[in-house]
Wavefront OBJ file of the C-alpha trace (Angstrom):
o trace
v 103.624 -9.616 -79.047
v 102.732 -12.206 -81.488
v 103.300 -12.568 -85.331
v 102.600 -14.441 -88.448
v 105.011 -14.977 -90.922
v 104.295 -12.224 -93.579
v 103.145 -10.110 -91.148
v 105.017 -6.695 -91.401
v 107.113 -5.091 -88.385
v 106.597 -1.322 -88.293
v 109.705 0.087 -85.252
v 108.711 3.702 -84.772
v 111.768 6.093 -84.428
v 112.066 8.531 -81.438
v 114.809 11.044 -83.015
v 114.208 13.952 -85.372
v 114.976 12.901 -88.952
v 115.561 9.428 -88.927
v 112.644 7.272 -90.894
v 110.602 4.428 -89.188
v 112.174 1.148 -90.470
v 109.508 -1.311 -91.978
v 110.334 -5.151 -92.621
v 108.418 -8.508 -93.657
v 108.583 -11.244 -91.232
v 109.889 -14.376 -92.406
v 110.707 -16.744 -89.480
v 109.673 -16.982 -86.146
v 111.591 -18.160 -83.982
v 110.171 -18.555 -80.665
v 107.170 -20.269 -79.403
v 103.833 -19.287 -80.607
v 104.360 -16.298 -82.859
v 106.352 -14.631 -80.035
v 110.002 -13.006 -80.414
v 112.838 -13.375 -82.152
v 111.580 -12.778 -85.502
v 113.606 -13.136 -88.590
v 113.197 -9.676 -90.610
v 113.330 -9.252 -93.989
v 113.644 -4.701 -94.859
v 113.665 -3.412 -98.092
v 116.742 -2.799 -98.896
v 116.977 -6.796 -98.737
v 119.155 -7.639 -95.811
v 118.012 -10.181 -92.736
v 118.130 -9.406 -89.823
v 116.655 -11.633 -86.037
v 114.809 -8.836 -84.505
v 114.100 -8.962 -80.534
v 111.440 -6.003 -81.086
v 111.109 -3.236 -78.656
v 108.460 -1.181 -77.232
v 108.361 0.811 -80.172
v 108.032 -1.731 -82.584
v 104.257 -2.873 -84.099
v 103.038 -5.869 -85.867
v 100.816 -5.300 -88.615
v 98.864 -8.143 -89.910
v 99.776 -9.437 -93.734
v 97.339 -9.013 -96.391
v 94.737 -6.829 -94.496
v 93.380 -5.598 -97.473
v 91.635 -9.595 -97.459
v 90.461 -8.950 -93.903
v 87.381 -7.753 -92.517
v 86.100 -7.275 -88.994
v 82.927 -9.486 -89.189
v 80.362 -8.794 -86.235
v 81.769 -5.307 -85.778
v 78.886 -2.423 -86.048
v 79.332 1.482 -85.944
v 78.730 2.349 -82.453
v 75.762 4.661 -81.863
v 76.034 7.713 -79.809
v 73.894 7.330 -75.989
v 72.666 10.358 -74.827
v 71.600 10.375 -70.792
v 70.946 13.609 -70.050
v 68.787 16.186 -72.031
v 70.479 18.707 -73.980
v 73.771 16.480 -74.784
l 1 2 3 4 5 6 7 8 9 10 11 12 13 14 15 16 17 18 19 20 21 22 23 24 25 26 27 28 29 30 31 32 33 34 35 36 37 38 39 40 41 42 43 44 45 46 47 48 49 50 51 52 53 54 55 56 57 58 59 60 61 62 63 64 65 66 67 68 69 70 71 72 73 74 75 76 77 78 79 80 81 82
């Protein structure tokens, strides 16, 4: 797992009820974007975060990102009738 600061940290919840918990990444502090991350949720408390494997990174500011090079993929057909 690897992070940017900004980036936001999405933990998915595994009991009936209870919300996923979303935060903004504001330190890293190990090497190379990896774990602990310092977490900043919305309610406005900190917290260092050792995520689990439930826990995402989305990337900051994706709305300014595109996939260049990507292209639609087209359907093969290899046997007649498909």
């Amino acid at each position: 797992m690897r992070a940017s600061i900004g980036d936001r940290l999405h933990i998915h919840t595994n009991h009936v009820g209870v919300e996923d918990q979303y935060g903004r990444i504001v330190e890293i502090r190990g090497a190379n974007g990896a774990p602990p991350y310092l977490v900043e949720f919305p309610d406005g408390h900190t917290s260092l975060v050792f995520p689990g494997p439930d826990a995402v990174i989305e990337p900051g500011n994706q709305a300014h990102k595109t996939a260049r090079g990507v292209r639609p993929s087209r359907r093969v057909h290899t046997r007649a009738g498909w």
